[in-house]
N, C-alpha and C positions, 0 to 999 in steps of 0.2 A: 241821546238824551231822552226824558221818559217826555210824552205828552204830555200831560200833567203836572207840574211841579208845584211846590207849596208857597205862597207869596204870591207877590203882583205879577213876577216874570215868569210865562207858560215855555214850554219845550218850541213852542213856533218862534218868539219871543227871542230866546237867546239862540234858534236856527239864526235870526235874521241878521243878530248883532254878530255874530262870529263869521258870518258869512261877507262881513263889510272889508275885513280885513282878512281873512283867509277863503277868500272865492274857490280853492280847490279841493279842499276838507272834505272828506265824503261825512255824510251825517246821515246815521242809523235814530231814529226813533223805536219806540217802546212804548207799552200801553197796556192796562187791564183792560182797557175799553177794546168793541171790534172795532177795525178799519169804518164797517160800516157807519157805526153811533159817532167816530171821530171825524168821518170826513161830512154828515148830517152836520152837526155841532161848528161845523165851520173852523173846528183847530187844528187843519190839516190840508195841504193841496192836495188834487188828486195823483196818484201816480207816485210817493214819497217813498220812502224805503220802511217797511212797519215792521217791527215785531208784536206779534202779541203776546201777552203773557197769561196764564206762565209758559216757561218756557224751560227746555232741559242744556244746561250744558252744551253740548252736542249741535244743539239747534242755531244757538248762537255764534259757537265756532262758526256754523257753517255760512253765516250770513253774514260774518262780519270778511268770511273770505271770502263772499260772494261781492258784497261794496267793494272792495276793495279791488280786486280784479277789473269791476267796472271800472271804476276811478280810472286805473292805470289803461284799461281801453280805449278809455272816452280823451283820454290825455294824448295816447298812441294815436290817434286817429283810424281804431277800430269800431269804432261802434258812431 
């Protein structure tokens, strides 16, 4: 979800709602903003999974197969 979204519900927002009922969803964030201005801003814990953007094709493959690999580690009891 992007960090930022338009309305009252922000990307932390519907983390938290989707998170009630699906506890094991990995959840990638995105952002024009850096990490740094987002976790300042307080819309953000530390340590959260970020893309910044923009970003190329490529970049995002690789990080959506990099969450996910986690996920299934942290599931395995590897990590």
């Amino acid at each position: 979800t992007d960090v930022v979204l338009p309305g009252a519900m922000q990307g932390k927002d519907l983390f938290d709602k989707v998170k009630i009922s699906m506890p094991e969803l990995p959840v990638l964030f995105m952002s024009g903003y850096t990490r740094n201005s987002i976790a300042h801003a307080g819309r953000l814990d530390e340590g959260v999974r970020l893309l910044e953007k923009p970003f190329t094709p490529d970049a995002l493959v690789r990080i959506v197969r990099q969450v996910l690999d986690e996920d299934a580690g942290a599931r395995n009891g590897l990590y």
